[in-house]
N, C-alpha and C positions, 0 to 999 in steps of 0.2 A: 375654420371656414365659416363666414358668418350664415347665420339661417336663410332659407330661401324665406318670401316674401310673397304670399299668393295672393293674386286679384282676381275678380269676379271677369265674367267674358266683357261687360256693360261695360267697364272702367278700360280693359285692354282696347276694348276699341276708340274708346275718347283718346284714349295714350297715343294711338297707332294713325290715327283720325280717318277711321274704315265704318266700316258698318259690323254689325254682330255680323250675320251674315258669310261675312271675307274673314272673320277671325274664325269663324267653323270651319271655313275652307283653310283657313292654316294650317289648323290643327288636324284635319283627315289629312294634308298632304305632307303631315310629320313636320313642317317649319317651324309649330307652336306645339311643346308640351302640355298636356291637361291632365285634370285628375278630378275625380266627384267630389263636389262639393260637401264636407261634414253638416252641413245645415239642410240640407237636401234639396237644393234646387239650383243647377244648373250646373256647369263645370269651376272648376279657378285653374289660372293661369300663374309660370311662375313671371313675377313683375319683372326681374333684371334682362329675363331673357325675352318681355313685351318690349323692353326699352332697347336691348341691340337692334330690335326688328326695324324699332322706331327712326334707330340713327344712322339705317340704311345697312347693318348686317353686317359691317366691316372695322377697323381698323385703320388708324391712318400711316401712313410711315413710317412714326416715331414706335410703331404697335401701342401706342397709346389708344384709349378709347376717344372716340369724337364727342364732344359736347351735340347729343340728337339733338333732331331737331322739333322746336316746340310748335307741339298741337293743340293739346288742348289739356284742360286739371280736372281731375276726377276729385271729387271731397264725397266723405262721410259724414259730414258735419252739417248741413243743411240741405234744402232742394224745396225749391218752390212749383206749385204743379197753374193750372190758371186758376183755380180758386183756394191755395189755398196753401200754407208753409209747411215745410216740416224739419226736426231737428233729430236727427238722427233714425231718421222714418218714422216719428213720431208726430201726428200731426199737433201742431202746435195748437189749436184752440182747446180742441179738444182735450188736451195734455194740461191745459193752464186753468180747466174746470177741476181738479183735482190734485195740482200740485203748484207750489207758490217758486217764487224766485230764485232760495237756494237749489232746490230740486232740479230744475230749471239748468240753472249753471250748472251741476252736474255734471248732466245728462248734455249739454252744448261743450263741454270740455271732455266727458268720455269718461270720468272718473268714477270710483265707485257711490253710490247712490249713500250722501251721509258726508261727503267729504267737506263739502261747501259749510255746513253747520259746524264742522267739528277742528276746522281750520283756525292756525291762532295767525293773527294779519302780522306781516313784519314790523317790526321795531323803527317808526320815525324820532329822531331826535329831536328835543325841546324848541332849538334854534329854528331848522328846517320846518319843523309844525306851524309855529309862530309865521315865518315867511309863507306860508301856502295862504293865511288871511287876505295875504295883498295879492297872491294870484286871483286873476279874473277867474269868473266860476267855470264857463267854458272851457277853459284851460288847466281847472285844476287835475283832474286824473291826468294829462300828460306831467305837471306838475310834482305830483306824487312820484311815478315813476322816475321821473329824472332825480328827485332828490333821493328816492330810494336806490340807483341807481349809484349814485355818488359816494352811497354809503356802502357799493360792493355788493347789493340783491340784484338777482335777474341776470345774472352772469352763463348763467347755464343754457346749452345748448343740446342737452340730450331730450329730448324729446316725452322719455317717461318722467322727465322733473317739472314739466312745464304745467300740465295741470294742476298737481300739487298748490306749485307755488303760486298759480295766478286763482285758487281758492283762498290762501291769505288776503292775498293782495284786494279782492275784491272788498272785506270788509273794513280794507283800510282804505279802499275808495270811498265808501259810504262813510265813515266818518269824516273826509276829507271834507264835503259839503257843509260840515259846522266849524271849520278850520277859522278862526284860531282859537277858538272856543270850545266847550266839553260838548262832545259828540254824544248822542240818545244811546243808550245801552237794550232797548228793545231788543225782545231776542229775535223778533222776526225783521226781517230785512228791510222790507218794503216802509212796515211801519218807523224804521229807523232812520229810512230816506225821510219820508214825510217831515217826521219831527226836525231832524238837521236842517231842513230847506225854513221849515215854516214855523218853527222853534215854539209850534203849538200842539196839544194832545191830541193824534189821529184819530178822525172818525173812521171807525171801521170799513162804510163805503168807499170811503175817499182812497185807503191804503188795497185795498182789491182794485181800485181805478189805476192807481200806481204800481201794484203788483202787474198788472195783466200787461200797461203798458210796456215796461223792462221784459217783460217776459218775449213779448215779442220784437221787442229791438235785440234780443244777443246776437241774434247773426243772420244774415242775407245771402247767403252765398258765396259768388267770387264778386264781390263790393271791388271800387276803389282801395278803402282802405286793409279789405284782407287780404289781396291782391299784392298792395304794396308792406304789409306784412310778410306773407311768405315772400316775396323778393329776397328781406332783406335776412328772411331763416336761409334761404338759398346761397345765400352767401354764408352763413355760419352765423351769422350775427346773432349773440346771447337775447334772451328773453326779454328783458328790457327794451333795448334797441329795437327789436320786433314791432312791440310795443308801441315805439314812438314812432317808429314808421308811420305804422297803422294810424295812429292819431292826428298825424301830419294830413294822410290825405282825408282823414276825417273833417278836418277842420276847413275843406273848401265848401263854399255857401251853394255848391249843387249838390251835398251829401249831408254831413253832420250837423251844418250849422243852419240847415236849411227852414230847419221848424223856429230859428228867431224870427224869422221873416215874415213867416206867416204868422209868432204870435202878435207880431207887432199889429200888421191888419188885420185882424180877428178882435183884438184887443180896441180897438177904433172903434168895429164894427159892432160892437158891444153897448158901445157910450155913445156912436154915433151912428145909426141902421142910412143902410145906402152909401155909408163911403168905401166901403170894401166890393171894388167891382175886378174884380179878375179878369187878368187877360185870357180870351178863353187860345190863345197861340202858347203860351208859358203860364198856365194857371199855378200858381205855388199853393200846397195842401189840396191838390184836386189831382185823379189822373196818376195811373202810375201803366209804364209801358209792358210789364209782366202781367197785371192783372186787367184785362179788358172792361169787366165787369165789378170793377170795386177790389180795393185792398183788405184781405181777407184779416191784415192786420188792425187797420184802422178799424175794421166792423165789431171785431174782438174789447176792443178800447173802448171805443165809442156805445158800448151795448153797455160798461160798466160805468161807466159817466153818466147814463140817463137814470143810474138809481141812485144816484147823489143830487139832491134839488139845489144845494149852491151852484149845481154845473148846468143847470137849465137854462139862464139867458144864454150862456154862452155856446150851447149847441143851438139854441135857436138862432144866434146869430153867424154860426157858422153853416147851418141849414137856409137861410137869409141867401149867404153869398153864392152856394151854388146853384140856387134857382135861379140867376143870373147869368149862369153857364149853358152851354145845349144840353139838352136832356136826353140824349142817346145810350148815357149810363156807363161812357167813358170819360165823366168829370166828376166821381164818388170821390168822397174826401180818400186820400192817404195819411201813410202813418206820420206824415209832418203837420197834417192836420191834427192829428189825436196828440201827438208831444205839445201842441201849441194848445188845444183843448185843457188838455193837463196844468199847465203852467199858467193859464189864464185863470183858468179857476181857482190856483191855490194862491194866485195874488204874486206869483213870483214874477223876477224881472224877464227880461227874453233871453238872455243868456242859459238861464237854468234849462231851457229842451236842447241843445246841444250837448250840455252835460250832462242829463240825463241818458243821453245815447250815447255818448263817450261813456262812461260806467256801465251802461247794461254791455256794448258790443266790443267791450274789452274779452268779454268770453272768446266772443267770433274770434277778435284777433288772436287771443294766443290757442284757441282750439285749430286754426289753417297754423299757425307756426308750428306747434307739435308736429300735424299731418307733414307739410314742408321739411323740417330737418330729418326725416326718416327717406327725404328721396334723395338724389342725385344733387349733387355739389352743381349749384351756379345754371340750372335748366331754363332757369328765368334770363332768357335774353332774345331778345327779337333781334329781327332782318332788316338792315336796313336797307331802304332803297337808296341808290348811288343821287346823291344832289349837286348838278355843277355852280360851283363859286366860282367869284368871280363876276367883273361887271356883265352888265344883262346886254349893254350893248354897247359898240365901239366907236 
């Protein structure tokens, strides 16, 4: 009989889409099992029997179980509050004063603390190396995977394999960046990106600018892209595939690719002050709809770029453009400003902040597909409403 599986009351009611509240009144009226919590605070729930509640409590006529129906995704993996991220209820700034990128990955994959350092990256073949050169940069981590993919990694679908392996994988993303060429052997990470991108010796400001960045792109929550990760764990679909899911909807220019846009006019407004005038209706690198008062991640970034003086015109000129916005203090730069900060300053094209966020929020994705393959086969699927075809008139 496989092990019961216990949730917190918070999570049973996002499952149930109630209030805590109605999940206490479940449980005094005996519907819901409990039991105290070993951490000591509050009760847990067991999960399979939060999800028959879920799917209406019954059985259909085949006595099969009904595919319930979807409310809403509980994750352990991130949670944003209005000022401010957290990874595993660890707030994120505070966490990235003290501990660097592989720590980092970790702790957003769930593994043991040490894992990410002591990971050996899977084996790419000479051939498939050599072809990731002519991959666009953007593109290369899905790249990677697909050729690692080819070659039979990422197969797996058990859920305790998945941090593991996407601990290798990460350092074969980061050499991927110097593809087709010999990738920095740095033993710190960040410092390792730098070198690959800029194939110059990192100043130590520069690679904390670069650290703190990654650190907070691994993961955002239920994203587009983690979203259509676990879909595609929902379905069974091995690591890999997960994977490319997620970078698929990574790669539309309201998400991942979103900081080329803004390096491009950032980049103008550097060499040219005044041409970068934002729409203040779709301001790109201003504004973000979780945090009212400023992206707690951009502030994070952008605090490590003001102690590197090559980054000084270019925050002035990114401070430039939003004094041209209202000043209400719901137009602070976001984190597609600080990728584009990033990338302007080290001289790289505009493609390199989209891959920058593809490699860091590889974590996010395979840390929701672990979480995903440990639930319910195929939950991911919506309602549709009935549309009549057919001509509109006669």
């Amino acid at each position: 009989m496989p092990e019961r599986v216990w949730i917190t009351t918070q999570e049973a009611a996002q499952r149930l889409g109630v209030k805590p509240e109605t999940v206490y009144a479940y449980v005094s009226r005996g519907i819901l099992v409990s039991r105290r919590n070993p951490a000591g605070r509050g009760s847990l729930l067991d999960r399979d029997q939060v999800d028959r509640l879920a799917a209406g409590g019954r059985r259909g006529a085949t006595g099969e179980r009904r595919v319930h129906r979807f409310r809403s995704v509980a994750s352990a993996v991130s949670r944003s509050s209005a000022d401010a991220l957290y990874y595993r209820d660890q707030e994120v700034t505070s966490w990235s004063e003290e501990h660097d990128l592989a720590d980092s990955v970790d702790l957003v994959l769930g593994v043991t603390p040490g894992t990410v350092r002591g990971a050996a990256p899977p084996t790419l073949r000479p051939g498939p190396w050599r072809e990731l050169g002519r991959v666009p940069l953007d593109r290369r981590p899905a790249g990677v995977v697909t050729r690692l993919a080819e070659q039979g990694w990422g197969l797996t679908s058990d859920p305790a394999e998945v941090g593991p392996a996407t601990a290798g994988l990460v350092h074969l993303l980061v050499a991927a960046l110097a593809a087709p060429g010999h990738p920095a052997d740095d033993e710190d990470l960040a410092s390792r990106v730098v070198r690959n991108l800029t194939r110059a010796d990192p100043d130590p400001g520069v690679v904390a600018a670069v650290d703190a960045l990654l650190i907070q792109l691994l993961d955002h929550g239920l994203t587009a892209s983690t979203t259509a990760a676990r879909a595609a764990a929902s379905a069974r679909a091995g690591l890999a595939d997960c994977l490319l899911a997620g970078y698929a909807a990574l790669a539309g220019r309201a998400h991942g690719t979103a900081p080329a846009a803004v390096h491009v006019e950032l980049a103008r407004e550097v060499h040219e002050p005044g041409s970068w005038r934002p729409d203040p209706q779709h301001p790109p690198g201003f504004g973000h709809f979780l945090y009212g008062a400023g992206d707690p991640r951009a502030d994070a970034v952008l605090a490590r770029w003001e102690r590197v003086p090559a980054a000084a015109p270019v925050l002035e000129a990114l401070d430039r453009a939003r004094t041209r916005l209202p000043g209400d203090g719901s137009y602070e730069p976001n984190i597609d400003a600080a990728v584009a900060v990033s990338t302007v300053t080290l001289g790289l094209p505009p493609e390199a902040g989209p891959a920058l966020f593809a490699l860091a929020r590889t974590a996010g994705l395979a840390a929701h597909t672990a979480e995903e393959l440990a639930e319910d086969l195929l939950r991911w699927r919506g309602r549709a409403a009935t549309r009549a075809s057919g001509p509109q008139t006669w």
